[in-house]
C-alpha positions as CSV (number, residue, x, y, z in Angstrom):
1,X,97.4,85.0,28.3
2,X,98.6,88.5,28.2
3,X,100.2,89.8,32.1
4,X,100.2,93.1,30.7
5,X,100.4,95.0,33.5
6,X,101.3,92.9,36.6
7,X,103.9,90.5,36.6
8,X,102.9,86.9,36.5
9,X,105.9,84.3,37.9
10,X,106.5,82.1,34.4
11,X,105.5,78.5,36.5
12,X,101.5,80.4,37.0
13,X,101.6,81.3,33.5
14,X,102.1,78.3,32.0
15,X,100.1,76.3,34.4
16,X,97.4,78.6,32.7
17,X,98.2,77.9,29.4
18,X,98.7,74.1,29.8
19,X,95.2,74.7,31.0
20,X,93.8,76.9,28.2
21,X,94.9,73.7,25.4
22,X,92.6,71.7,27.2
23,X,89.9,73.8,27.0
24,X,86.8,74.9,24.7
25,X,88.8,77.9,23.8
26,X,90.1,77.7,20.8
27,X,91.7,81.6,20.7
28,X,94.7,82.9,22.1
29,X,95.8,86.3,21.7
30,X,99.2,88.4,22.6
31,X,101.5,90.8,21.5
32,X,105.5,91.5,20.4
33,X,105.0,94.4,23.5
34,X,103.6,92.0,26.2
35,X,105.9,91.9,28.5
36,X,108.5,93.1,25.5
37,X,108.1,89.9,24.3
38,X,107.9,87.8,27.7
39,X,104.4,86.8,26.6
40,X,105.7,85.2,23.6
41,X,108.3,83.4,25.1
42,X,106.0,82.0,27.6
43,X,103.6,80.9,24.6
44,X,106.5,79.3,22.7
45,X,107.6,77.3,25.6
46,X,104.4,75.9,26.1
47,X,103.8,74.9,22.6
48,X,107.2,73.3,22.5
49,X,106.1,71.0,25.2
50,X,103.2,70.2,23.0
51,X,104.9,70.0,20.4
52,X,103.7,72.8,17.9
53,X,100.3,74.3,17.9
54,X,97.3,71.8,18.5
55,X,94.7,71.9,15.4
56,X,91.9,73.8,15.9
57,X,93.5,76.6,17.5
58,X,93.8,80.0,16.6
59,X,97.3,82.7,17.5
60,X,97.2,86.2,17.2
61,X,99.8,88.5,17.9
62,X,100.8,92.1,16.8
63,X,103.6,93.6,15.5
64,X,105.0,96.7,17.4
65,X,106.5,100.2,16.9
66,X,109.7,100.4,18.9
67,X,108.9,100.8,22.3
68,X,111.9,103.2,23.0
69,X,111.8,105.3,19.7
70,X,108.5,105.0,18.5
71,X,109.7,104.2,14.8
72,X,106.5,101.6,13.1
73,X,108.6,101.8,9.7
74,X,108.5,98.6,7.4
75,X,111.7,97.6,8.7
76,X,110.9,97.9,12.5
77,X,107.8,95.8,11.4
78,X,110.1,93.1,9.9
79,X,112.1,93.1,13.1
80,X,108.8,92.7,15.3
81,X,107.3,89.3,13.5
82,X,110.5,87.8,13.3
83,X,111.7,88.3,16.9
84,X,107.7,86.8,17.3
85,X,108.6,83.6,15.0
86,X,111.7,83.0,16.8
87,X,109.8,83.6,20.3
88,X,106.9,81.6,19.6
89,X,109.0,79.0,17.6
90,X,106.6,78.6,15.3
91,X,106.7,79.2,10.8
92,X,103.5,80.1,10.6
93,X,101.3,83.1,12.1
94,X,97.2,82.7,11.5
95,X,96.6,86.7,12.6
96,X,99.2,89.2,12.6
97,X,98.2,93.0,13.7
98,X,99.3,96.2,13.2
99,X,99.5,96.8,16.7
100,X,98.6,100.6,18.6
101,X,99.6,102.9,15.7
102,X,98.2,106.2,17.5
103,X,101.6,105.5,19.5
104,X,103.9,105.4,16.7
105,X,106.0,108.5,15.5
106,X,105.7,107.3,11.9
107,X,103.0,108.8,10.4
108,X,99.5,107.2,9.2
109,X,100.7,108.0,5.7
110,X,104.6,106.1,5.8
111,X,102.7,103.2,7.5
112,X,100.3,102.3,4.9
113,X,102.3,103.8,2.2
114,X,105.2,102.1,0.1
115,X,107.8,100.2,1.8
116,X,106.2,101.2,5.4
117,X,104.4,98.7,7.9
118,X,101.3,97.9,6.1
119,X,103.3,96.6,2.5
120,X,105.7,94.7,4.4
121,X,102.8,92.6,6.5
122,X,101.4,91.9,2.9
123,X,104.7,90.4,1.8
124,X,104.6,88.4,4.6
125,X,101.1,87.0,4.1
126,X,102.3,86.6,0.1
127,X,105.0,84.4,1.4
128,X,102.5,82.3,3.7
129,X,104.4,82.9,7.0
130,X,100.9,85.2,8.4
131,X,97.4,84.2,7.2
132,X,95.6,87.4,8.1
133,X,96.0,90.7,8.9
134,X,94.5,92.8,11.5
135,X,94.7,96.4,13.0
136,X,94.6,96.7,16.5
137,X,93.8,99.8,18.4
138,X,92.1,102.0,20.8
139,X,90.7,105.3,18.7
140,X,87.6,104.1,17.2
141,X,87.8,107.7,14.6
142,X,91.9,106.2,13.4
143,X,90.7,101.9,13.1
144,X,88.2,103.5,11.3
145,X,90.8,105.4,8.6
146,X,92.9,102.1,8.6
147,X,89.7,99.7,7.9
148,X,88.7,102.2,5.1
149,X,91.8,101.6,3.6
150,X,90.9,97.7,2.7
151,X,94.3,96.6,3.2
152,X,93.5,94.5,6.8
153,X,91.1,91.1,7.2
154,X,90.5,91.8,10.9
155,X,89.6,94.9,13.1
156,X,90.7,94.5,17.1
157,X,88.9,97.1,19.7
158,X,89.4,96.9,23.5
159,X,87.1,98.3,25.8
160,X,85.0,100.7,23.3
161,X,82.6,97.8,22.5
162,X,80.5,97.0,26.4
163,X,78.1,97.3,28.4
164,X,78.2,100.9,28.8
165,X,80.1,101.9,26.1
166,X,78.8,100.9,22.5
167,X,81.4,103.8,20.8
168,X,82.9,100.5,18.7
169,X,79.5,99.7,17.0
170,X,79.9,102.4,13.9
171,X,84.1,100.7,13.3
172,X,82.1,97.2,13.8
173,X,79.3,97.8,11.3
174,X,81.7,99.0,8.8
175,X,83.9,96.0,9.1
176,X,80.6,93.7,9.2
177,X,80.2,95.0,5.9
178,X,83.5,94.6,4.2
179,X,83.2,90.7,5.9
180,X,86.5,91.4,8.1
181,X,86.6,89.3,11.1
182,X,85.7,92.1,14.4
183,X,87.8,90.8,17.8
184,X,86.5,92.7,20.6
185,X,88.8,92.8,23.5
186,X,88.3,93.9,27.2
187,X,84.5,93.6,27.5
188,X,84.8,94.5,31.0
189,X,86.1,97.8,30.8
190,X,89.6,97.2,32.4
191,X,88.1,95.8,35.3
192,X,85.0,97.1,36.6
193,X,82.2,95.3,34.9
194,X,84.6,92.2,36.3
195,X,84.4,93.1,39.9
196,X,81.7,95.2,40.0
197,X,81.6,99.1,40.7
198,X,82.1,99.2,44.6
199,X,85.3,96.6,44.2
200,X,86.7,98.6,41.6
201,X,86.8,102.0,40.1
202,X,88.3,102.1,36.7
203,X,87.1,102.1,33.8
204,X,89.8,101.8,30.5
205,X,92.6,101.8,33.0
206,X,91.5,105.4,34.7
207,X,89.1,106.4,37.4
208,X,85.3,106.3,36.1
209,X,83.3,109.3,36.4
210,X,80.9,109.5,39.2
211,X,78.0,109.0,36.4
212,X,79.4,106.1,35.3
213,X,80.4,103.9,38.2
214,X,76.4,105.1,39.0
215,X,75.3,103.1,35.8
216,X,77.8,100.5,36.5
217,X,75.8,99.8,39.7
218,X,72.2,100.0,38.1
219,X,73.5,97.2,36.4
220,X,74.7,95.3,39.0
221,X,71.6,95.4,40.8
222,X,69.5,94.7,37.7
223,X,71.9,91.3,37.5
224,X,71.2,90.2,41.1
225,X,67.5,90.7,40.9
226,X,68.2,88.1,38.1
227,X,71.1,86.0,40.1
228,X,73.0,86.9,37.1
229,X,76.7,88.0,37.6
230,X,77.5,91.0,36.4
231,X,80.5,90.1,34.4
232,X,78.8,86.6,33.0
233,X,76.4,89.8,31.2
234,X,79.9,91.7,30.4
235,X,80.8,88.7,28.5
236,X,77.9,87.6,26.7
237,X,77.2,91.3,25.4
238,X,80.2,90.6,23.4
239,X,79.7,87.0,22.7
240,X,75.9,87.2,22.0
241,X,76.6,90.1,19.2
242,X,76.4,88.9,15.6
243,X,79.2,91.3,14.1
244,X,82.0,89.8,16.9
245,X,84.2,87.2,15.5
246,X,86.1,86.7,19.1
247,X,85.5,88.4,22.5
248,X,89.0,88.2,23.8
249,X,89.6,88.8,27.8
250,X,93.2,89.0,29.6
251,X,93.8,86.3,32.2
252,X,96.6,85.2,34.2
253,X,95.5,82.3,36.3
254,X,94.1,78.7,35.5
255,X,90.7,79.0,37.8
256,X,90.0,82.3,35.6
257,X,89.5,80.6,32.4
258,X,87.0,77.8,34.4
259,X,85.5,81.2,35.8
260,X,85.1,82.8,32.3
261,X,83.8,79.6,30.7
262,X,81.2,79.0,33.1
263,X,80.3,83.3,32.8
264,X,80.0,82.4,29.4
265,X,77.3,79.8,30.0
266,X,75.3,81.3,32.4
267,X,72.0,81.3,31.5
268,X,71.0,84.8,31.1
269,X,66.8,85.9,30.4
270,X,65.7,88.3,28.1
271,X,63.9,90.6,30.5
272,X,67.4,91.2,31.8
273,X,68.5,92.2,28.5
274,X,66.1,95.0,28.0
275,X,66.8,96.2,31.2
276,X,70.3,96.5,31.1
277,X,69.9,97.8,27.7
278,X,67.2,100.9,28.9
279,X,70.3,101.4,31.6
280,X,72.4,101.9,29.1
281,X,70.1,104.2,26.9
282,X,69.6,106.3,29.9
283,X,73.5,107.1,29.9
284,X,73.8,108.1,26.1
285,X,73.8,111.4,25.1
């Protein structure tokens, strides 16, 4: 549940999420910035109502640089996951990220280096309040720098690992091999590969090039020749990929997560497969 960028009234979100701990998703993911904490507060409540987190679930969040200032210094990380306890009302965090560092105005080298962000998410994991630790980005070249680095269990990417994108696979076969846990988040591009390319335009939040939304709809048509929609083959790109721990998508109504469950079943043949996968070929460089 993540209303990032349009408001979500609190009653509709936690309908949704009353709805999501009754379904076969076992993995919810926010963020300290989500609604500058909103998102967290909404979580919290909900899991006071049941009360404390169902076993067999999985939380994520991330820890934030200060959204005014910039500042990702071990003390602003401090700050972050235990304004994200308190919100969440909960002692214990499974995932904890290092949330959007190409933002920050601390540099790479005070983050990962003594008494900076990085150290002072270990401490917490030494004291048992996180489990793991993740970075969470968009820059495939700087998860890449942080991953090398072998301070971090899991590696999130958003909308660099699709259907017509694969510029995550080099960060995902590197993390495959260290045996971190990959999340790959927005499988549908910000949208388009959701509603398809004549609904909607944008791809990673800006307007897709002409080429693009071109290959977009090759791949739409290739679905309906197989009554196949195009975001049930969004989805199961991610799912279906051996390296991806968790395909994580943003929602903010109830009927979405039946929508995306039943995407994720829909049977899907393997003639489709290679077709959207010459599609994609054709659009490399």
């Amino acid at each position: 549940m993540r209303g990032v960028f349009d408001p979500v009234p609190e009653t509709q979100a936690l309908e949704l999420l009353r709805a999501f701990f009754q379904s076969p998703i076992r993995f919810l993911d926010t963020a300290a910035a989500y609604g500058d904490g909103e998102s967290e507060r909404r979580i919290g409540l909900a899991l006071r109502e049941l009360g404390g987190m169902p076993e067999g679930y999985v939380l994520a969040t991330k820890a934030d640089r200060d959204l005014a200032s910039g500042d990702f210094s071990g003390e602003q990380t401090r700050r972050s996951i235990e304004r994200s306890l308190r919100l969440l009302g909960v002692e214990h965090l499974p995932i904890v990220h290092l949330h959007d560092p190409e933002y920050a105005s601390t540099s790479f080298a005070e983050i990962v280096g003594p008494g900076g962000a990085v150290e002072v998410l270990h401490d917490y994991k030494r004291q048992g309040v996180i489990g793991a630790i993740g970075i969470a980005a968009g820059p495939i070249d700087m998860l890449i720098r942080y991953v090398e680095t072998d301070a971090f269990d899991a590696v999130l990417s958003h909308n660099r690992y699709t259907l017509v994108d694969r510029s995550a696979s080099p960060l995902f076969d590197l993390a495959a091999r260290k045996g971190m846990a990959v999340l790959n988040a927005a499988p549908y591009g910000s949208g388009m590969l959701a509603k398809g390319p004549d609904q909607w335009q944008k791809y990673m939040y800006r307007q897709a090039s002409p080429e693009l939304v071109e290959r977009v709809r090759q791949m739409d048509r290739a679905c309906r020749e197989y009554n196949v929609p195009l975001a049930a083959a969004a989805l199961q790109f991610s799912l279906r990929d051996p390296r991806v721990t968790a395909t994580i998508v943003g929602m903010a109504r109830a009927e979405r997560l039946t929508h995306t469950i039943e995407l994720a079943r829909h049977p899907i043949p393997g003639e489709l497969w290679d077709a959207l996968e010459a599609i994609a070929g054709a659009g490399r460089p």
